[in-house]
Structure formats: structure tokens, C-alpha cells
C-alpha positions in Angstrom: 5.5 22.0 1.4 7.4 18.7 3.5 4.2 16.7 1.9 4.6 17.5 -1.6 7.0 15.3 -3.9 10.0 16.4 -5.5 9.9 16.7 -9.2 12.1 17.5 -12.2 15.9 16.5 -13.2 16.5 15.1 -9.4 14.4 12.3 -9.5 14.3 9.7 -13.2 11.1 9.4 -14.9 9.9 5.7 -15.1 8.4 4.5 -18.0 4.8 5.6 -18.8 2.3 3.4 -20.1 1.2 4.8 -23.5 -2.4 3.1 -23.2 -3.2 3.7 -19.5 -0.7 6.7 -18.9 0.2 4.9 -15.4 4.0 4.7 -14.3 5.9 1.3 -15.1 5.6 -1.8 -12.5 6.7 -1.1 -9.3 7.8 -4.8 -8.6 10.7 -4.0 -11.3 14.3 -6.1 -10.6 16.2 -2.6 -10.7 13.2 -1.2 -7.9 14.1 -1.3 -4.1 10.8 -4.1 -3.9 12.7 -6.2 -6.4 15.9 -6.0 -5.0 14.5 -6.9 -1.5 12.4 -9.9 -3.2 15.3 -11.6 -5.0 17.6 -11.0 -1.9 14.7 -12.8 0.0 14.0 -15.4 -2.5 17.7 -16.3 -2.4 18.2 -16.5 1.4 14.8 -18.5 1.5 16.2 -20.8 -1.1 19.0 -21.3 0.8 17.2 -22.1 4.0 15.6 -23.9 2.2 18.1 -26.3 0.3 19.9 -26.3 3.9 16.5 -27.4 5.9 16.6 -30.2 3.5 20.1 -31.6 3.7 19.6 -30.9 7.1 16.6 -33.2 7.3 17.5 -35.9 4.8 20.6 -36.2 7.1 19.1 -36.8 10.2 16.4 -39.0 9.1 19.8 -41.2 7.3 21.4 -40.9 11.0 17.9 -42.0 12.5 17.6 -44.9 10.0 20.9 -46.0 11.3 19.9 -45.5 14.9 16.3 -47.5 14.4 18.5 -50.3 12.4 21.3 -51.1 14.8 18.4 -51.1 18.0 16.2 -53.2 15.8 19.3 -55.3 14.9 20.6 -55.5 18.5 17.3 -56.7 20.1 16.9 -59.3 17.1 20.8 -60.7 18.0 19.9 -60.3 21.6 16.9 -62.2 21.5 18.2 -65.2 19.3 21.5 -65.2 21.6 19.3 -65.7 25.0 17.4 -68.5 23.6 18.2 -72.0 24.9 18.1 -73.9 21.5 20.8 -71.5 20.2 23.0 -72.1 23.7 22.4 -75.9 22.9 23.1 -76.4 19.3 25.9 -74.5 19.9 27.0 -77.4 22.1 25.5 -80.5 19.6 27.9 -82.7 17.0 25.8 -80.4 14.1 25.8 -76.6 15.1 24.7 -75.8 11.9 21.7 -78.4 11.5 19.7 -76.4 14.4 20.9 -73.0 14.1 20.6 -72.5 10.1 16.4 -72.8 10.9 16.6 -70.5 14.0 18.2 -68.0 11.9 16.0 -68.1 8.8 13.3 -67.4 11.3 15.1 -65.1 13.2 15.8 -63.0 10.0 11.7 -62.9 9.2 10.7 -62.4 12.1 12.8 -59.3 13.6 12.7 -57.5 9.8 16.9 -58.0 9.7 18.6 -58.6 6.5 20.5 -61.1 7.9 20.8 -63.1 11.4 24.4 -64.9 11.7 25.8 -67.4 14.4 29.7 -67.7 14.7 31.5 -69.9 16.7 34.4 -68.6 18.9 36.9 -68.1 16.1 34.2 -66.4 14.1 33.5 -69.1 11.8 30.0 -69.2 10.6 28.0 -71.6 11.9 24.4 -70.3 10.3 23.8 -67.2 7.9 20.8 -66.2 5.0 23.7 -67.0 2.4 24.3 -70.9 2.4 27.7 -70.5 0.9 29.0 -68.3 3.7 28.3 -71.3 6.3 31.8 -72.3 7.4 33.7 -68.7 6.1 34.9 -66.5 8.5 33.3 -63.2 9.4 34.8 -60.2 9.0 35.7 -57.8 12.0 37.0 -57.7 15.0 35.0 -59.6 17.8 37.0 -59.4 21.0 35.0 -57.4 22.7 31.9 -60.0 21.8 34.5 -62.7 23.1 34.7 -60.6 26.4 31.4 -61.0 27.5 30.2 -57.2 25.6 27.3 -56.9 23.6 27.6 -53.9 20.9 26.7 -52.1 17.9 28.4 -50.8 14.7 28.2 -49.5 11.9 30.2 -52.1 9.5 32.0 -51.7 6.5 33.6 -55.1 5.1 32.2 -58.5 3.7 30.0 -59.5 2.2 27.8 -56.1 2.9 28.0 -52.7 4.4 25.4 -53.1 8.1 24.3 -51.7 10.8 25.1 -54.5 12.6 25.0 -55.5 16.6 27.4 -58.2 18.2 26.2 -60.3 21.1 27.5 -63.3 22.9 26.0 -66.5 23.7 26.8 -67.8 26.7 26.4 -71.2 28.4 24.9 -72.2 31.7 28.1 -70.9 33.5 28.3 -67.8 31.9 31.3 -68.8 29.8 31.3 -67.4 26.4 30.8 -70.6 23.3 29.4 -68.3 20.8 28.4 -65.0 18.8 25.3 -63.6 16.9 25.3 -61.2 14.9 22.1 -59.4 13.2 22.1 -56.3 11.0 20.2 -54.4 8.0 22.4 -53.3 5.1 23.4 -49.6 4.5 21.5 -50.2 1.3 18.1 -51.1 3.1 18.6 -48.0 5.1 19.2 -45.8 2.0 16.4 -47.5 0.3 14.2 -46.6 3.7 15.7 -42.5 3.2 14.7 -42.7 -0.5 11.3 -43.7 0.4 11.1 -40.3 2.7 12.8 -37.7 0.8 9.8 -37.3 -2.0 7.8 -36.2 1.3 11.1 -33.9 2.6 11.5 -32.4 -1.0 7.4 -31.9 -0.7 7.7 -30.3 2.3 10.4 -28.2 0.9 8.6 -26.9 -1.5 5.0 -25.7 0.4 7.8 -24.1 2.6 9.4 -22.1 0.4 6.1 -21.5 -1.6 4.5 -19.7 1.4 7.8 -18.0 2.1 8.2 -16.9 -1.2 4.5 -16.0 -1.2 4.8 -13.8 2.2 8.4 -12.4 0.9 5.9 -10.9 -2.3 3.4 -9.8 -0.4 6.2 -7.6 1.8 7.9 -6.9 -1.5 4.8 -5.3 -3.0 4.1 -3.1 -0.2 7.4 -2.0 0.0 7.2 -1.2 -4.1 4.0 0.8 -3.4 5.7 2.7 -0.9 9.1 3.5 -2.4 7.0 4.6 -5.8 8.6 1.7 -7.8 12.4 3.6 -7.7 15.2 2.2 -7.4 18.1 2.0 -4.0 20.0 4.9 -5.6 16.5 7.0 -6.3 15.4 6.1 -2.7 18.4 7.7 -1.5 18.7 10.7 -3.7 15.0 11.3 -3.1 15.5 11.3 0.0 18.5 13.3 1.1 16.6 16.4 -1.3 13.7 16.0 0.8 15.9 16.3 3.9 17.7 19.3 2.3 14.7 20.7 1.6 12.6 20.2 4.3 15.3 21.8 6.9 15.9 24.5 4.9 12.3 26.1 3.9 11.6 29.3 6.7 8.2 27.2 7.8 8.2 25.2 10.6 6.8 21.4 9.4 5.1 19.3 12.0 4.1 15.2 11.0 2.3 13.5 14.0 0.7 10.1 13.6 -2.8 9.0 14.3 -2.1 8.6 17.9 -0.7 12.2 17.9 2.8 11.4 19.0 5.4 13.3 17.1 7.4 11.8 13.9 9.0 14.2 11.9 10.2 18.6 13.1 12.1 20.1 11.1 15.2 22.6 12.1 12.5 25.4 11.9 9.5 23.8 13.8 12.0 23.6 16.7 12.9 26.8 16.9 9.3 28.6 16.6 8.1 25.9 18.9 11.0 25.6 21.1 10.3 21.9 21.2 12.9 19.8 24.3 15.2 17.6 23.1 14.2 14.0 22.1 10.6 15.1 21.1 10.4 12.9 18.3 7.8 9.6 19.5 6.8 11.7 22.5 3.0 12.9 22.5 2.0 16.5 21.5 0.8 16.9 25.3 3.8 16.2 26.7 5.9 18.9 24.5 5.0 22.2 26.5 3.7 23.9 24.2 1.6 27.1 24.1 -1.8 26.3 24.8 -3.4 27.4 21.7 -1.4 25.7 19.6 -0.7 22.6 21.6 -4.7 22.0 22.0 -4.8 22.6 18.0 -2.2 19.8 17.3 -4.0 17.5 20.1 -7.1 17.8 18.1 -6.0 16.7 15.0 -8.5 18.8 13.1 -7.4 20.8 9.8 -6.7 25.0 10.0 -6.4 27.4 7.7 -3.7 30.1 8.7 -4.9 30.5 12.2 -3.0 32.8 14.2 -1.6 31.8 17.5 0.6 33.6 20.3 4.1 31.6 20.9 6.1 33.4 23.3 6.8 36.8 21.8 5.9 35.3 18.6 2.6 35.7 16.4 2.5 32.0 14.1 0.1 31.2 11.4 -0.7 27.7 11.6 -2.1 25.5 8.8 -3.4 21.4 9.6 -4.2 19.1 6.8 -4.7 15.2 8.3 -2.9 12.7 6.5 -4.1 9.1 5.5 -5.7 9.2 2.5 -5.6 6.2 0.7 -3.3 3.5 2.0 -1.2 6.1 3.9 -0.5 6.3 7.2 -3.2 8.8 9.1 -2.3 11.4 10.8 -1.7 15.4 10.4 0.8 17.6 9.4 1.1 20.8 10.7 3.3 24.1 9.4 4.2 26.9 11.3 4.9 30.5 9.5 6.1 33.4 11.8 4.0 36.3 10.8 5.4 39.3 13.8 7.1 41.1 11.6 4.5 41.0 8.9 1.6 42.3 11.4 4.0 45.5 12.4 4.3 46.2 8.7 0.5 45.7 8.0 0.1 47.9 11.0 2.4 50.7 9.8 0.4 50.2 5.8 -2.8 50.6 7.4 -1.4 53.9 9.1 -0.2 55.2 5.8 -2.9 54.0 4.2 -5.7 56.0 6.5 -3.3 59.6 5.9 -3.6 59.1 2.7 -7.5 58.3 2.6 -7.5 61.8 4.9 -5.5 63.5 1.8 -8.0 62.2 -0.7 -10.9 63.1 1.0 -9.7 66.5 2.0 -8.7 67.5 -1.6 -12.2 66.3 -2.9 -14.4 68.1 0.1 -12.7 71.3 0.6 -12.6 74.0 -1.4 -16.1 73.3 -3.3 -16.5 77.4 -3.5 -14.9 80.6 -3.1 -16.6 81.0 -0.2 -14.1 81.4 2.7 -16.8 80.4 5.2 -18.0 77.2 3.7 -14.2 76.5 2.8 -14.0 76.6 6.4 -16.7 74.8 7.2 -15.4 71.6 4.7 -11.9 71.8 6.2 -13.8 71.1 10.1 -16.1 68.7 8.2 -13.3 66.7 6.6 -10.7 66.8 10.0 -14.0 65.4 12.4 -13.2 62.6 13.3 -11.1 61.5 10.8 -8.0 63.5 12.5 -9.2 65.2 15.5 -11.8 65.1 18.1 -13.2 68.5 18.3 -12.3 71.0 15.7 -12.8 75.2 15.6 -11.9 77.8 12.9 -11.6 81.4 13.8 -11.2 83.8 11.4 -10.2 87.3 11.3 -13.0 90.1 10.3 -11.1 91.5 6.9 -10.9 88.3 6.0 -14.5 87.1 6.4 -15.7 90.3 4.3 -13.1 89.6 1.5 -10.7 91.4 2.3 -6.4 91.3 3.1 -6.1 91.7 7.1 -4.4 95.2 7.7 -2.0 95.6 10.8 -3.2 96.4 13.9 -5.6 94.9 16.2 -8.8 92.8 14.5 -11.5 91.1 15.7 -11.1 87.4 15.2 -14.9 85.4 15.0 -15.3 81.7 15.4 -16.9 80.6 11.5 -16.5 76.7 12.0 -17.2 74.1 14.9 -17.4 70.7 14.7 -17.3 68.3 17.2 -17.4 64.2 17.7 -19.7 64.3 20.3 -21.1 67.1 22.8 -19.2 67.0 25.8 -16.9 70.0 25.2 -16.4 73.6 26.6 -16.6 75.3 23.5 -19.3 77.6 21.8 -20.8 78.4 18.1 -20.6 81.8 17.0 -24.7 81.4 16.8 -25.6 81.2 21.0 -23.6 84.3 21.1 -25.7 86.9 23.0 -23.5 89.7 21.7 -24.2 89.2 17.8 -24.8 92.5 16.4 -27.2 92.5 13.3 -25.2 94.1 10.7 -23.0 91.1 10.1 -24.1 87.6 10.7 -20.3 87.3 11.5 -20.1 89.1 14.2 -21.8 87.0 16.7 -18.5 86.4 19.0 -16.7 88.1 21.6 -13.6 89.5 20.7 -10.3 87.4 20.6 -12.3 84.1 21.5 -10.3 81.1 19.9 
């Protein structure tokens, strides 16, 4: 009964296909599966869109990072050399450190490769007309003997740039370099990477999409294509019903541990408390019943001793298809119904006597064969031995007067031949006028 599906007003038709008959598509938006999927697809999606921003983010911040250490060993490197130390120091600063620069700038990959003087004049730079302008920013901490980078906003470009000081054979501060790459190099460099980021995006949430489907479908086959408030509807009827029907319903899984008892199953069965999960073996049950259940195999109203209780037990295994295997077991109390069967087959044996009497007996008008039908029919249908004795008037036909009369054994029959008592025939005694009166007198 627990196996079978509920039908009628409680649960809504879906649509029918009117070529193939088949129900409508399971992966429906208003289904439980297409509910799930869109709720997945837009949590994915935002994963998604987040792992991206995420990503394009720290690739910008690692852009910067590779830019000011590829700027800060470029300035580094031009600061320590000697030429730069000692053009500083000639009539012409800008005559031999506009050429170091230049080369500088090439060689390291920088945008730009600048030497200042102490007041932060330019003394060299990519840009011609900047030679002899001041540089923007605050260089104290350059004029302090600190080399340093930052990330610059100002004139004549936004940089990553790094600050080091030149110093002279006695360590005294006479100059600054600074080298950088512009923001808009390093933007350029995150533009060149986000077409593989987007890319990867996208096989991303394509296989999560694709795996999100997959789950989707297999929960539309399960669910029947219905939707949440179906689902739930469906299933507290089935609860209802299931607790309510006077059969105890077992559900074990392939394994044989126990999934599913219902109110009644517990009682019959007088199954512990947290049963459900735990193996049929380890329930106590009666033997008959518990080795049935362990075996998995399917019964038809077999009748097994629970306590005090008689219970008819059916198995069907489960599984067919793509469903779970397993067995399901019901249980039907049938006590009461074997004492009523009992008392049936009692009335229905006296009255089998009754038929057969009022068929068999009375045949003639013969008192002596009537008699000898009623012993026929009561052996052994009603009694063991039976004997009919009959008075003499009334074996010759006649109304019994009052006063003594010889009584004569006319009937004896007898389910076997152990007994005490004789026929009127092995009678010594018989006198030949009357076949009758073969007995001795009051014998019963």
C-alpha cells in the first residue's frame, strides 16, 4: 500500500502529451528540478562574476607589484653606476645622463628613467622638454638616504614609480633617479589578460552549469516533474496515509538496514527506539520473521509467530528501474482472524453433520435400518463408538406398553475395534423365532 502513488483531486495533473500520451517535461521552471537549477545557475553566476572581479583585481594589484620591483631595480641599477655619480658631478649633468637614461629606459622595459638633482630639477628624462622642470612629489625621504616605491599620481603621468638616491664616494647624497611604468601600461598589460580570465570564466561556469543539470534532471526524475508545493502536499498524504493504514509497512535498502516503519510496523514488531539506519539483525526480532527480512527474498502472505501474535507477511524487492533496490515488507495481524476461521470451520462441520444426517437417515420405514443410518451417519463424524438399543414392541411395529420390556441392541458401529461392546449377532442366547432377540435382557 506505502509503495503505491497517490492519485486523484490531491495531487494536479500535468500536461499530457496528445501524440506520445507521456506527462509534460520534468525540467519545467514551476518543477522542484527547475527551481533548484535556476537557483543554482544564479549562485554559479554569481561565483562566477565574483571569481572574476576577484581575479582581474589581483592580477591589476600584481601588475603594480611586478612594475614598481621592475622599476625599483631599473632606478637602483642606474643610481649605483659610476658614470651617473660622475656626471652628476661634471659642468653638463645633462650631456652624460640624457644617454644613460635613454638606455636605461630600453633596457629595463620602464616607461621612463629620470635623474633629478637635489632640488628635484630634471637633469635627464624620455621627454626632452621636461629637462630642467621640476618633478612632482615629495622626495625627502630620497634626500635622506631611502630608497622607495609608490604608486604616483601627478605630472606628467600616473606610475608605479621607485625613488633612489645617488650617492657620492662619501656616501653623501648629490642626486635622485627615479624609474616607473605608467598606470596605463599596467592597464594595457590587465587588458591583455582578461580575454583569458573571461575565458576561463566561462568553461567554469559551463561545467558548473553542466553538472548543476545533470543534478537538476535527476532530481526532476525523482520528484515526477511537480512542483515545491506538489512535493509537499504529496508528501504529507503519503505520511498521513502511511501511519494510518492497520498494516505494518517495512522499506529496507539493499544493504538491509532499515529506512522507513510506520506507527503500525512498530507496534507488531515491537521495533527499539532509533531503528531507523540500523540493520534488520540488529532489531530483535522474531526469528522467523527477522531471517525473512535478512534474506531479502519476496513472500506471499506467509504466516509467522510474533510474540502472542500470528502476522501475515508479504516482501516485494524494490529497484526496478533506476530506483533504489531494496524490499519492502508489510505486516497484517491475522490472530483474530484464525480464531474466527477456527470457530467457521466448527460451525461449518455441524452443519455438514446436519446435511448428511437428513440425507442418510430415514431412507425406509424400517425402524431397524433407520437405526442402522442414524449409527452410520454419527461414526466418526460425531462419536467414536456408537450403539442403538431398542425396545421389543418397538422392533415388531408396535407402541411400547408399560411394564417391563426387553430392550435388544439393533445398531453398532464403531471407529475401530478396540471396544468392550458386543453385536446382537455373537449372542449365544438368540432364540430363532425372532432374528431380534439375539441379546440378553437390559444390555445397553
Amino acid at each position: 500500500m506505502a509503495s503505491k502513488r497517490l492519485h486523484g483531486p490531491q495531487r494536479p495533473a500535468r500536461r499530457r502529451d496528445a501524440r506520445t500520451g507521456k506527462g509534460g517535461s520534468r525540467f519545467a521552471l514551476r518543477s522542484v528540478a527547475g527551481q533548484v537549477f535556476l537557483l543554482q545557475l544564479a549562485i554559479l553566476l554569481l561565483l562566477v562574476v565574483a571569481a572574476t572581479l576577484i581575479l582581474a583585481w589581483r592580477a591589476h594589484q600584481a601588475d603594480i607589484r611586478n612594475a614598481r620591483e621592475q622599476a625599483h631595480a631599473c632606478a637602483g641599477g642606474v643610481a649605483a653606476t659610476p658614470s651617473t655619480a660622475a656626471a652628476l658631478r661634471s659642468p653638463d649633468p645633462t650631456a652624460g645622463l640624457q644617454p644613460l637614461s635613454l638606455r636605461a629606459t630600453r633596457a629595463c622595459g620602464v616607461d621612463f628613467v629620470t635623474v633629478l638633482d637635489r632640488a628635484g630639477v630634471r637633469l635627464s628624462d624620455p621627454a626632452p622638454h621636461l629637462i630642467g622642470t621640476r618633478a612632482s612629489g615629495d622626495f625627502s625621504r630620497a634626500l635622506d638616504g631611502k630608497a622607495y616605491t609608490e604608486k604616483f599620481h601627478g605630472e606628467p603621468t600616473d606610475s608605479a614609480r621607485a625613488v633612489v638616491p645617488v650617492r657620492d664616494a662619501d656616501g653623501r647624497v648629490i642626486g635622485i633617479v627615479t624609474a616607473g611604468v605608467d598606470l596605463s601600461t599596467v592597464a594595457a598589460q590587465l587588458d591583455d589578460e582578461l580575454p583569458w580570465v573571461t575565458a576561463g570564466a566561462a568553461i567554469a561556469l559551463l561545467l558548473a552549469g553542466g553538472g548543476a543539470a545533470l543534478v537538476s534532471r535527476r532530481l526532476g526524475r525523482q520528484t515526477h516533474g511537480l512542483g515545491a508545493a506538489e512535493v509537499t502536499r504529496m508528501y504529507e498524504h503519503h505520511d498521513a496515509v502511511l501511519h494510518a493504514v492497520r498494516e505494518g509497512v517495512l522499506v529496507l535498502d539493499g544493504e538491509r538496514r532499515l529506512l522507513l516503519a510506520n506507527d503500525e510496523a512498530q507496534r507488531l514488531l515491537g521495533l527499539p527506539e532509533k531503528a531507523l539506519g540500523r540493520h534488520v539483525g540488529a532489531l530483535g526480532l522474531a526469528p522467523g520473521v527477522g531471517d525473512l527480512l535478512a534474506s531479502g527474498r519476496a513472500a506471499d502472505d506467509e504466516v509467522h509467530a510474533v510474540g502472542e501474535r500470528l502476522l501475515a507477511v508479504n516482501q516485494r524487492p524494490t529497484g526496478h528501474g533506476d530506483g533504489p533496490a531494496g524490499t519492502v515488507a508489510t505486516f497484517r495481524d491475522t490472530t483474530e482472524l484464525r480464531e474466527i476461521a477456527g470457530q467457521a470451520e466448527g460451525a461449518a462441520q455441524r452443519l455438514d453433520l446436519l446435511y448428511t444426517a437428513g440425507l442418510r437417515i430415514g431412507t425406509s420405514l424400517d425402524v431397524v435400518r433407520t437405526a442402522e443410518e442414524l449409527a452410520d451417519v454419527t461414526v466418526p463424524r460425531f462419536a467414536d463408538v456408537t450403539t442403538i438399543d431398542l425396545l421389543d414392541p418397538v422392533i415388531d411395529g408396535r407402541e411400547p406398553l408399560p411394564g417391563p420390556a426387553t430392550a435388544r441392541r439393533v445398531a453398532l458401529r464403531s471407529a475401530g475395534s478396540a471396544h468392550p461392546l458386543e453385536d446382537w449377532r455373537t449372542s449365544a442366547a438368540a432364540p430363532a423365532s425372532h432374528p431380534w432377540r439375539s441379546t440378553t435382557r437390559g444390555r445397553r
